[in-house]
Every structure is written in structure tokens, then in C-alpha cells.
C-alpha positions in Angstrom: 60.4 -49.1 -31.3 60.0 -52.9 -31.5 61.1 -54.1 -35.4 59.2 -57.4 -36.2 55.3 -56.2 -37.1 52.7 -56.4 -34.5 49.3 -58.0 -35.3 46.1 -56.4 -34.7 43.3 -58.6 -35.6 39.6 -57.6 -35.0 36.9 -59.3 -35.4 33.3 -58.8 -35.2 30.3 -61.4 -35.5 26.7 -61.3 -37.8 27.5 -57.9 -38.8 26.6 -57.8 -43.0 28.2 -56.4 -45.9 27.7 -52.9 -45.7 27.2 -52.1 -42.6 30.0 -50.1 -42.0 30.3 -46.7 -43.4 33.1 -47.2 -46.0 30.6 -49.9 -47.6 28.2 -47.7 -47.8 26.3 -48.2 -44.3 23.9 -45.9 -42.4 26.0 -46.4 -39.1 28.5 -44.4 -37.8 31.9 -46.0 -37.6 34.7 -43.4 -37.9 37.2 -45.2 -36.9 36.7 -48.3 -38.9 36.2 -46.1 -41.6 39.8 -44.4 -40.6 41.7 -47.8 -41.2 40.3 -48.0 -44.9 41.4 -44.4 -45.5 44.9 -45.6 -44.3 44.8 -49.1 -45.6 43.0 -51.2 -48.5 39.1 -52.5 -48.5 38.8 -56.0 -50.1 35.1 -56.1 -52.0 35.4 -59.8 -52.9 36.9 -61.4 -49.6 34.8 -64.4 -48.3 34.2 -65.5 -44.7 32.6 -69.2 -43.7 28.8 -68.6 -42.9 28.7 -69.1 -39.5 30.6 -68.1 -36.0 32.3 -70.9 -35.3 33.5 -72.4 -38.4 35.1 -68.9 -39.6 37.4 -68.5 -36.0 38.5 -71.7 -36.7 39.5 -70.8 -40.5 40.5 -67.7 -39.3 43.1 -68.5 -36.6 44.0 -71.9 -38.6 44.4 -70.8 -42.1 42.5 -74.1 -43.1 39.0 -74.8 -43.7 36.9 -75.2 -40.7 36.4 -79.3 -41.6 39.9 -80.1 -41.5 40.2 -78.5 -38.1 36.9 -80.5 -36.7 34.5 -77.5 -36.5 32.1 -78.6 -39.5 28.7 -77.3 -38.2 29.3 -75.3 -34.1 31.2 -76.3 -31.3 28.4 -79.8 -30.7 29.7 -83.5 -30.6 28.0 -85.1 -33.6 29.9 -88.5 -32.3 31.5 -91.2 -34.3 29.5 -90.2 -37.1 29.6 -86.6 -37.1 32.1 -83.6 -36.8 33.8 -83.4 -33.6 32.9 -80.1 -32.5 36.1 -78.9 -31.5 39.8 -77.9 -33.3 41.6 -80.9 -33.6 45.9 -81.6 -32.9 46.5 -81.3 -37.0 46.3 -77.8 -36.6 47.9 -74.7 -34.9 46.1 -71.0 -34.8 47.9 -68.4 -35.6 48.6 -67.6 -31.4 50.6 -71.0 -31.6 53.0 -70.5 -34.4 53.7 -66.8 -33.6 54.4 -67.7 -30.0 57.1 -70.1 -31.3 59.1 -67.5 -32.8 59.1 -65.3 -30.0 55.3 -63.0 -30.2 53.3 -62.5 -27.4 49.5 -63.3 -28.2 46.4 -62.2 -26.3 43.0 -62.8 -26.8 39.7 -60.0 -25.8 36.2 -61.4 -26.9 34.8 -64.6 -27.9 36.7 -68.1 -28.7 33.9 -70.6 -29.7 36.4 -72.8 -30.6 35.8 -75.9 -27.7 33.2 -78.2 -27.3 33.6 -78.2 -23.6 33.0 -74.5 -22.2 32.4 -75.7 -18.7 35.9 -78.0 -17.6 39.5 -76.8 -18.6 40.8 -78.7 -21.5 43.3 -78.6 -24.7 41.2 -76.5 -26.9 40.8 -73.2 -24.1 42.7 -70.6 -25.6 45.5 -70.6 -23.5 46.4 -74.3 -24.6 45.8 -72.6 -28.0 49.3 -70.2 -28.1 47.4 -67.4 -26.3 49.3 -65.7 -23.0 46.2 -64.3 -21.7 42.2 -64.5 -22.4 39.3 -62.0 -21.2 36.1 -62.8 -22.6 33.8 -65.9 -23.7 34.2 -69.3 -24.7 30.7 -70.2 -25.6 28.9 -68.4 -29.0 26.5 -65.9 -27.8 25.0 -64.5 -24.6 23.6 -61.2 -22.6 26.1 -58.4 -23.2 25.4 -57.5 -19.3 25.8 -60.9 -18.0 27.8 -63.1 -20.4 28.0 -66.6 -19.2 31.5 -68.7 -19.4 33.0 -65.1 -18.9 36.7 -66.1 -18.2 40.2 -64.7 -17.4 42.6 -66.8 -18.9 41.3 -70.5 -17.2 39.2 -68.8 -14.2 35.4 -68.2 -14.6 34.9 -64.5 -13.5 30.8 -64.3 -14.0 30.1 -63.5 -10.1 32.7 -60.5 -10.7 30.3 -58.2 -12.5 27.1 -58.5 -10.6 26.0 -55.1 -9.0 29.0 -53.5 -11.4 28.3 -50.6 -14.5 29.5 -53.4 -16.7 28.8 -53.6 -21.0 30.7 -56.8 -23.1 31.3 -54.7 -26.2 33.6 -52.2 -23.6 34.9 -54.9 -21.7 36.2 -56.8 -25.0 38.2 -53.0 -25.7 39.2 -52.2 -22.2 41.2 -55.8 -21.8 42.8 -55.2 -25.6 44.2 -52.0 -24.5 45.4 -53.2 -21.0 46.9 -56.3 -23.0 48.8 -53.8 -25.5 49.4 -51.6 -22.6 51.1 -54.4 -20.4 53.0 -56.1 -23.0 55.2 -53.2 -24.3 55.8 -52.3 -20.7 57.1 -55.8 -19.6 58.1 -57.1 -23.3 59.7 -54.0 -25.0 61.5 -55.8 -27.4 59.0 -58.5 -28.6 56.1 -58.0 -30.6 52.7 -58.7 -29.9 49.5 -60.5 -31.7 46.7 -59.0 -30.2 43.2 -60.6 -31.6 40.0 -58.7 -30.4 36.9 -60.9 -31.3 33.6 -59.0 -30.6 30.6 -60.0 -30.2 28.9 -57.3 -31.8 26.4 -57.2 -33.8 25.5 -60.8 -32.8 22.0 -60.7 -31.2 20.4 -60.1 -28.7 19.6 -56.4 -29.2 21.3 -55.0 -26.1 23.4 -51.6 -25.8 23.6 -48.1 -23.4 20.6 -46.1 -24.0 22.9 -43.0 -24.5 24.0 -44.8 -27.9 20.9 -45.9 -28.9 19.6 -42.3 -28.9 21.9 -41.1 -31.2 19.7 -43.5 -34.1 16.1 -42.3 -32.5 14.5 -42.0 -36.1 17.9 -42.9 -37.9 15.3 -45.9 -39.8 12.0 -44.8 -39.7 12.1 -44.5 -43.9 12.3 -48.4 -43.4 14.2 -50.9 -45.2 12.6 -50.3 -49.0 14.0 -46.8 -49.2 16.9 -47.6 -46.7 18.2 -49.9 -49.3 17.8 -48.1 -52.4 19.9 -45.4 -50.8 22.6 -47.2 -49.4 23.3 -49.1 -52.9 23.5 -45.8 -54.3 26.6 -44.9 -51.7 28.2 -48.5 -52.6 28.3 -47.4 -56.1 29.3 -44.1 -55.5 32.1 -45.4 -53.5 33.5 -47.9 -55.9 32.2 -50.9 -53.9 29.7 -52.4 -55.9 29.1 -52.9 -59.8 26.4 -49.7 -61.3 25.9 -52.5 -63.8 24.7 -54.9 -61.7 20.8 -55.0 -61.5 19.7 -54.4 -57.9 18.7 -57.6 -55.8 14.8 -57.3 -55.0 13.9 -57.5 -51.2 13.8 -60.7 -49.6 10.5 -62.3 -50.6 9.7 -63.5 -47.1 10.1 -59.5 -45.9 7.3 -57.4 -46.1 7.1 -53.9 -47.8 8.0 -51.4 -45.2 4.8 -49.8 -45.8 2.7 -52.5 -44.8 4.6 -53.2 -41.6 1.8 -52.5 -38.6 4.8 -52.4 -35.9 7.1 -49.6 -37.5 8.2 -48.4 -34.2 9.2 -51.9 -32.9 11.0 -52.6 -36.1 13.0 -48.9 -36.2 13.8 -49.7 -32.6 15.2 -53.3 -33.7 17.7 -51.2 -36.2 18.6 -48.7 -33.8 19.7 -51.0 -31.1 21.8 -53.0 -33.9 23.2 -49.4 -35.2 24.2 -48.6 -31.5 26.1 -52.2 -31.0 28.3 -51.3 -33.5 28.5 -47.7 -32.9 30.2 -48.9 -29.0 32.4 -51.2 -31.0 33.5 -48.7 -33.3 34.5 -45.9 -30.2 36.1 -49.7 -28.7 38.1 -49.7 -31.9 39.2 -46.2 -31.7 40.2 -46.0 -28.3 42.5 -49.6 -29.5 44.3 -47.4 -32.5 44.7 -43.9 -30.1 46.7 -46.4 -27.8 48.7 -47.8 -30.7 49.4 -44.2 -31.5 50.3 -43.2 -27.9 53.3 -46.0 -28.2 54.5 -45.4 -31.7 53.2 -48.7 -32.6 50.7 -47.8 -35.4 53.0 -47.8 -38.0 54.4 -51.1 -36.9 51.2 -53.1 -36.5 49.7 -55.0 -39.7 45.9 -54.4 -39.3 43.2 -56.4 -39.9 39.3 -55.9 -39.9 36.6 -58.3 -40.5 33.3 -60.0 -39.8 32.5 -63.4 -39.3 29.4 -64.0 -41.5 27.2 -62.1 -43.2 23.8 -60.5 -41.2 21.4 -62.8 -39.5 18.0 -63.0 -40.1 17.2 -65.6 -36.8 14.2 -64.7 -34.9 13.9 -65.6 -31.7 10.3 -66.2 -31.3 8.2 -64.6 -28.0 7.7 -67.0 -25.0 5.5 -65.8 -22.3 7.0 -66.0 -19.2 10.2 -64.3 -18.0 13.7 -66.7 -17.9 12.2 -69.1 -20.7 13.9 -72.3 -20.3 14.8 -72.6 -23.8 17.6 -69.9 -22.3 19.8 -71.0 -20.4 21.1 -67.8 -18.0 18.6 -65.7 -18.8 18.7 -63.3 -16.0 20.1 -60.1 -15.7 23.2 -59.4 -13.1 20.7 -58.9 -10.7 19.0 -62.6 -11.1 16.3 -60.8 -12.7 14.2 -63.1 -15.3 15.0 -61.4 -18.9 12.1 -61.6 -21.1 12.7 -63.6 -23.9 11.8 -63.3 -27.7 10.5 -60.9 -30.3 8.1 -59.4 -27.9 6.5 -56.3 -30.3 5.4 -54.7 -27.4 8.2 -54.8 -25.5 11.0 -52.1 -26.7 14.5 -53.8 -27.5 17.8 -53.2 -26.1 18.0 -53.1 -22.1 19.5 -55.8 -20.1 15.9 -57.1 -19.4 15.3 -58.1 -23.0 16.8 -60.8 -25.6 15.9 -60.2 -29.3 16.6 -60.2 -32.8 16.9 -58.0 -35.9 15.4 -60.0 -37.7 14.1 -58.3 -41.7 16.9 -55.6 -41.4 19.5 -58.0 -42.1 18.5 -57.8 -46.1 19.4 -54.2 -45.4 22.6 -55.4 -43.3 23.5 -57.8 -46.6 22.9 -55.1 -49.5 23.1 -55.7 -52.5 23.2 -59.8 -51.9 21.0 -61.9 -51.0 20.1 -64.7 -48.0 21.9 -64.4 -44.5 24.2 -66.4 -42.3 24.1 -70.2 -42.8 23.9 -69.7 -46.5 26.8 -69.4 -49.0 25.0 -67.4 -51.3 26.6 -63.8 -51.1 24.4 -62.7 -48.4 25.8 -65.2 -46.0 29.5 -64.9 -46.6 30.7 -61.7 -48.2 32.6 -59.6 -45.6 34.1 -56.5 -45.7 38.1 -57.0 -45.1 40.5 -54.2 -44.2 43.9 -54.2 -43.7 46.3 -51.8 -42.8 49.7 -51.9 -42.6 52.6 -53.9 -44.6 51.8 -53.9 -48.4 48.1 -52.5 -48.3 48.2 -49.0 -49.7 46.3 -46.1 -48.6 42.6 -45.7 -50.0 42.9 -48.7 -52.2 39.8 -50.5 -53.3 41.0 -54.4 -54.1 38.4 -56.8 -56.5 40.6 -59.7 -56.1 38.9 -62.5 -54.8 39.8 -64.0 -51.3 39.1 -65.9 -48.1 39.2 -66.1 -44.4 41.9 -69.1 -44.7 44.0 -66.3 -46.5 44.4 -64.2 -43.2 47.1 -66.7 -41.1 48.7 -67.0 -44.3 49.3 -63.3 -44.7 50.4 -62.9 -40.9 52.9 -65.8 -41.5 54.3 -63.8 -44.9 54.4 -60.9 -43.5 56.2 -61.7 -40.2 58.4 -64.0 -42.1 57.2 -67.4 -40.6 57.1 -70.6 -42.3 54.1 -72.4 -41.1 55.4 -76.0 -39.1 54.8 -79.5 -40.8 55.1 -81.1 -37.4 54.2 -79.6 -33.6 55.1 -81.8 -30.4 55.5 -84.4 -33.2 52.0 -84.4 -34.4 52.0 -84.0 -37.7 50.0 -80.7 -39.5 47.3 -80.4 -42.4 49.2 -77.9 -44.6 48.1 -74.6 -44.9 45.1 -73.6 -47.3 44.9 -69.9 -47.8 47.5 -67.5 -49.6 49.1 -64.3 -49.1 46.2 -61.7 -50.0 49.6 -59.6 -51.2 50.4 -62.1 -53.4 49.3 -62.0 -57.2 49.6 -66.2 -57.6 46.2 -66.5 -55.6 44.4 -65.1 -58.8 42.2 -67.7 -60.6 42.3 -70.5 -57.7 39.0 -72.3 -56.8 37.6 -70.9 -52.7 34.7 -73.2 -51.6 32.5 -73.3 -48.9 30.0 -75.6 -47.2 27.8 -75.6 -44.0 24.9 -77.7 -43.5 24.7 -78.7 -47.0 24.4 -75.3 -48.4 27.8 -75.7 -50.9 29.9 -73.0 -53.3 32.4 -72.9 -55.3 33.9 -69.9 -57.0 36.6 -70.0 -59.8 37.4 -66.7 -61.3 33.9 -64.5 -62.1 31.8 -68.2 -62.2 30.6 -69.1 -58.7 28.6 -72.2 -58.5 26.2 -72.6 -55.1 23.3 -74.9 -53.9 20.6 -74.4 -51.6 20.5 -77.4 -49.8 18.7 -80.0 -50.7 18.1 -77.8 -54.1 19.6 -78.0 -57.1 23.1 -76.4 -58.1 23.1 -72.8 -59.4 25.5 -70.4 -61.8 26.8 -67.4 -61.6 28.4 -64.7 -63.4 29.5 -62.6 -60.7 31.7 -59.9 -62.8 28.0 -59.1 -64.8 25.9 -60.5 -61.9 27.3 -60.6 -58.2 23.9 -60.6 -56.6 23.1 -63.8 -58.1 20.0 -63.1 -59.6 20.2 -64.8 -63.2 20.9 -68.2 -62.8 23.0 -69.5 -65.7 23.0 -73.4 -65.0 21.3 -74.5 -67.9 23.0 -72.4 -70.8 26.5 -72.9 -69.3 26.5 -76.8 -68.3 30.0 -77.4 -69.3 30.8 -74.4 -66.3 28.6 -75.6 -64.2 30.0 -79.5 -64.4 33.4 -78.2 -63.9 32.9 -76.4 -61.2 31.2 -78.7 -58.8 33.7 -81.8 -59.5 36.4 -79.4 -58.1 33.7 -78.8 -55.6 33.2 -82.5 -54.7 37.0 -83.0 -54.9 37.6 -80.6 -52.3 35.0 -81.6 -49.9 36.3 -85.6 -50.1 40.0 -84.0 -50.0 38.9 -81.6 -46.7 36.5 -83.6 -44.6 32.9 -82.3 -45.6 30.3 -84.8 -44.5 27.3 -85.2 -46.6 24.3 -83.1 -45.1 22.2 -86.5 -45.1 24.6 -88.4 -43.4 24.6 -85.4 -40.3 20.7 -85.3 -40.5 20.5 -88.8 -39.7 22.8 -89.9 -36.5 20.6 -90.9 -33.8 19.4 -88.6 -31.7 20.2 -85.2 -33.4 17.9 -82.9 -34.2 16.7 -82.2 -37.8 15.3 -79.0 -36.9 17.8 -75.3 -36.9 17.9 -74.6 -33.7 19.1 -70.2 -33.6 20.4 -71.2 -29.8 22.8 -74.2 -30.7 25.8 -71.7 -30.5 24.4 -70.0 -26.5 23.8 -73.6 -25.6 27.3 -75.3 -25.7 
């Protein structure tokens, strides 16, 4: 068996805090579950609050402004963030393929601005061997546009086929593992498997999705009551703390008029990550089959927290504000929160929508915002120093992850590469105990954080700045801005000091290059 540690890395996208049954979700997910039996669950590890900004802190170990991804993978011009990674930095593929790993990628990159013509930023410029999956940010599990094989566009080879993303993203992991060790029996392997589930739209087998027929209909009040009373029982969340209220803009379950719509909505969502889950399994019984469990270091994450988009109904079939919506077939898909219109088949492209406060228990807001809600993940690792069962409070943050890798595998990450020099690394060994106490920030789209031991500071953007006590007060519901001004003033002028130190454009300086629009667009990740 092969010495140096393999790398497993999986990640999956919009899926929220508790999800996952070893947080205390509804949803079955043995095998996720499995690797936190075997390995250590982080409660305060911090993603970025969007897809594209966490793969690039992810596989950089930097924060996504240094690397050019500020906002998505769009051109903001001279003005603006680039859009795409940038030559100061290396993902992890690139630096473990200098010292003699094998990388592969299965699943979504987001990580260029150009999805359409071969360039620098395609993962196999990026340290990867071999790719199967997406460059772009979203898409139809049945028909995913930019579906590649390393630099060759492979859509036209799964019309008329029995074809689902979320199996396709395993199937390729395991072949990858599977081919490696046969033709590379001495080297180790980093194997990164970026899913697209949870990410909308509401599509998976109908076999899966009738496994949940009814697994909702209590709704999200009493759904959310009980699952907080798991977290607690599991050690994953504070008793003390008081319980975050539903969302204002969410409706009492009880006055909802389209229950069955809505229970549909959850069950579809439950199922994606149910197929994921199985995906996930059928990754570690391979590991297993080699004898290369014990020798991988594990990783389990999610991009952001849940996400509350809604994708609202357009009338006709294939609307334009779609691009490739069809099924394989060239069928039009119809598109938008249609409450007549059951989700999950291939003909249908829709959201979750209210269930993503459920998603998020106990925190509140979604994905875009660095409130809790938005960028709390669940992290579990397995292998090298995690210990079986634990349950870790220390604070931490995707930037962390490359930094680990490189510990672990003994890898001193490069000041120059091809003679270009490199931003340093920003994130620490999660093993390590000097990472206590140091500042983590965030920032996307103006919405800014800042966290410093239990204080966490945090704007709504354009709003004002807001305090927190997380140890008494993680769900950030008594603001203490005004009786702790000396904290709060602290706090952001390390906040401001690392946004001029990394990058971060002011929000009204994005807002106001020509021609961009001011408005969120939900779709600004399927369209590039």
C-alpha cells in the first residue's frame, strides 16, 4: 500500500447547515454520517457565501479576492474583479502534482470566465490529470451544458442515454481512483469530487424522491423545532442559545395554500442529496476494496449555506432567460416556480425556496450573506490527526483546507511557480492549536464579517455594522453594537485592513461600472 496520504476531497454546493444527519438533518445520509463516526465534525468552520468564490478559497488556500474571483466567474473590466483565478496563485492540484500526486477532478469547476474556448484557467492547466464534469455554475442534472472530459465538450454524448449528474460526478471519481492505483501503484492520488447537489433546480430519480413522499408534510414550523432539538442533543449547537425565529419574509406553515407543492419542493431537495450520499458510499466501499481508507485524509464540505433564490414562473416552455433549457431530448423544460407543476423531472427547473431557513437551522439569512445562515458549513475530516467521534468548536475557514493538505502531506507551499511570483498562503492547519484567536473575514457583494474569538462583527449591506457574541449568541439575534463600541471599532478596522490588504472592492464602486447590472440576477452563475 502506497505511503504518502491520499486526498479525498468532496464537495457539495447550497446544501445548509444541518442538513445532513450528523447535524441534526431530516435526510438520510449514512454514509456521510459514517465519516463523522470515524473522523471529527467541525461546528464553527466557515465557508465564503457563494459557489464560486469558496472553490477558489478552497483549492487556493487564499481568499477568493486575491485569487480574482470577488463576486462569480463575470468580467467586471478594468474596474471590477476579473472573474477568473489569477497566476499569483496555485490550487491545491498544482502544488501536489509537483511533488509527485496524481490529481483528478469529478463535478463542477466554476473557476474560469471563459467556459466556452480552452484557456489557462480549465482545470487541466490548473494541476488536474483528468476532468469529468462542468465548468460553468449550475445547469439541468439530465442535460448539463459545458459537460467536459478533460478539454473536450462531451454534451451530444448523453442524449437518448439513462444519464443523472449527481451519478455521473461518482461513477468518474471511482473510475479515476480505480485507474490510478492500477497504472500509478506507487504514487498517491488527490481526488476532488465537487457535486452539484443540492444546488437548484429540483431534479432527481423518482425512485429517490419516493422514499420522502410525506417526509415534510409537518412543514417547516414544526420541522424546525425538532431538528434543533437533535442539534442539541448531538452536541452541535448551544441549549443556551435562544432559538432564531423563522425568517420574517416566510409564512407560517399553516397558512401556506400550496402545502403539497411546497412538501414536493423538500422532497426533491432531500432526494438530491440522498443520490449524493449512495455516490459517496459507493467512493469509500472502493477505497475499502484497495486498502486505501486508512491512507486517505478525508474531507467533507459544502460551499455555502442553503439558498433561498426563487426562480420566478415564465409562461412558455425554454424561457429565454435560460439558456439550454431543454431536456436531452430538445424538449422545452418549463421554467420557474410553477405551483401547479410538480418539481423534480427533467422537464422542470425550480427552486426550494422557504425550506432553506429549515436547511440553515438554527442561523439565519442564506447564501450571499455572511450572517451565519450564509456561511456556516458542516466540515468533516477523516483521516491523519482527526480522531474518531470528535466534536471540534474551534473556529475555522475554507482557506484552512489547502493548508492542512500541505501539512499533512508534508509540502511547503511555493513562493514562486514558472517564475511568477505567489500571494502567500492565508489559512492554517485546522490540526494546529496556533490558529486559535486569529481574525477570519468575509465579504461578497458588500455584505462584510469579521470574527475574532466569540465576537463576530457583520453588515448587511448597505446597513449598518452589527455585534455578536457568538459563544452566548451564535444565531445572531441580540445585537450588541451599541453597548460594546470599543469591540465593535476594533473589529471592523481589522476588517477594513484586511479587505485593503486582500483586494476587496468597495460594493459602490462594483454597482457603478458602466453597464453592469444593479439588480441580483439568481442565473449569473448558469449564464457564464
Amino acid at each position: 500500500m502506497n505511503q504518502a496520504k491520499n486526498i479525498l476531497l468532496i464537495l457539495c454546493d447550497d446544501m445548509g447547515y444541518s442538513d445532513i444527519g450528523c447535524y441534526g438533518g431530516l435526510i438520510e445520509t449514512p454514509n456521510i454520517d459514517r465519516l463523522a463516526w470515524e473522523g471529527t465534525r467541525y461546528t464553527n468552520f466557515y465557508n465564503c457565501p457563494r459557489c464560486a468564490p469558496s472553490r477558489a478559497s478552497l483549492l487556493t488556500g487564499l481568499h477568493p479576492h486575491q485569487t480574482g474571483i470577488g463576486i462569480l466567474t463575470y468580467n467586471d473590466g478594468p474596474l471590477g474583479y476579473p472573474g477568473t483565478l489569477n497566476q499569483q496563485c496555485m490550487t491545491i492540484a498544482q502544488v501536489l502534482t509537483d511533488k509527485g500526486y496524481r490529481s483528478y477532478l469529478s463535478g463542477k469547476w466554476h473557476l474560469s470566465g471563459d467556459t466556452r474556448n480552452e484557456n489557462e484557467n480549465w482545470p487541466l492547466h490548473r494541476g488536474f490529470d483528468h476532468h469529468f464534469g462542468t465548468l460553468a455554475g449550475s445547469g439541468s442534472y439530465y442535460n448539463p451544458h459545458t459537460l467536459m472530459r478533460d478539454n473536450q465538450n462531451i454534451e451530444q454524448e448523453i442524449v437518448g442515454r439513462d444519464f443523472y449528474y449527481t451519478d455521473a460526478i461518482t461513477d468518474n471519481a471511482v473510475k479515476f481512483i480505480r485507474e490510478h492505483r492500477q497504472a500509478y501503484p506507487e504514487s498517491p492520488f488527490f481526488q476532488y469530487v465537487a457535486y452539484t447537489s443540492p444546488h437548484w433546480p429540483l431534479q432527481a430519480p423518482e425512485n429517490v424522491i419516493a422514499k420522502y413522499k410525506g417526509h415534510f408534510d409537518e412543514g417547516w414550523d414544526v420541522l424546525r423545532t425538532r431538528k434543533l432539538q437533535q442539534m442539541v442533543k448531538l452536541g452541535i449547537i448551544n441549549q443556551a442559545w435562544a432559538e432564531s425565529p423563522r425568517d420574517p419574509q416566510i409564512p407560517a406553515w399553516k397558512d401556506i395554500a400550496d402545502k403539497e407543492w411546497y412538501a414536493r419542493c423538500m422532497e426533491v431537495y432531500a432526494a438530491q442529496l440522498d443520490v449524493m450520499d449512495q455516490g459517496i458510499g459507493r467512493i469509500l466501499s472502493v477505497l475499502e476494496e484497495m486498502d486505501e481508507l486508512d491512507n486517505t485524509l478525508i474531507f467533507f464540505l459544502s460551499d455555502n449555506g442553503g439558498c433561498n433564490e426563487e426562480i420566478k414562473a415564465h409562461p412558455q416552455p425554454g424561457a429565454d432567460i435560460i439558456p439550454y433549457a431543454w431536456t436531452r431530448e430538445k424538449d422545452p423544460i418549463l421554467v420557474g416556480n410553477h405551483k401547479d407543476h410538480m418539481p423534480g423531472g427533467e422537464d422542470t427547473f425550480q427552486t426550494y425556496t422557504y425550506w432553506a431557513n429549515l436547511s440553515n437551522a438554527p442561523f439565519r439569512l442564506y447564501k450571499s450573506w455572511v450572517h451565519e445562515g450564509g456561511i456556516a458549513t458542516p466540515l468533516i475530516v477523516r483521516g491523519a490527526d482527526a480522531k474518531a467521534g470528535e466534536i471540534s468548536h474551534r473556529p475555522g475557514q475554507i482557506t484552512d483546507i489547502a493548508a492542512t493538505i500541505y501539512e499533512v502531506a508534508g509540502i511547503n507551499y511555493p513562493q514562486k511557480h514558472q517564475e511568477q511570483q505567489m500571494i502567500p498562503l492565508e489559512g492554517c492547519n485546522l490540526f494546529a492549536k496556533e490558529q486559535e484567536g486569529r481574525p477570519l473575514f468575509w465579504e461578497h457583494q458588500g455584505n462584510g464579517g469579521v470574527r475574532k474569538g466569540k465576537w463576530k462583527a457583520v453588515c448587511e449591506y448597505p446597513k449598518a455594522w452589527e455585534l455578536y457574541d457568538l459563544e452566548a449568541d451564535r444565531c445572531e439575534l441580540n445585537d450588541l453594537a451599541l453597548t460594546h463600541k470599543d469591540v465593535l471599532e476594533e473589529l471592523v478596522s481589522f476588517y477594513y485592513q484586511w479587505a485593503q490588504r486582500c483586494g476587496v472592492l468597495p460594493r459602490d464602486r462594483i454597482l457603478s461600472i458602466p453597464g453592469r447590472k444593479t439588480v441580483h440576477n439568481p442565473f449569473c452563475d448558469w449564464m457564464i
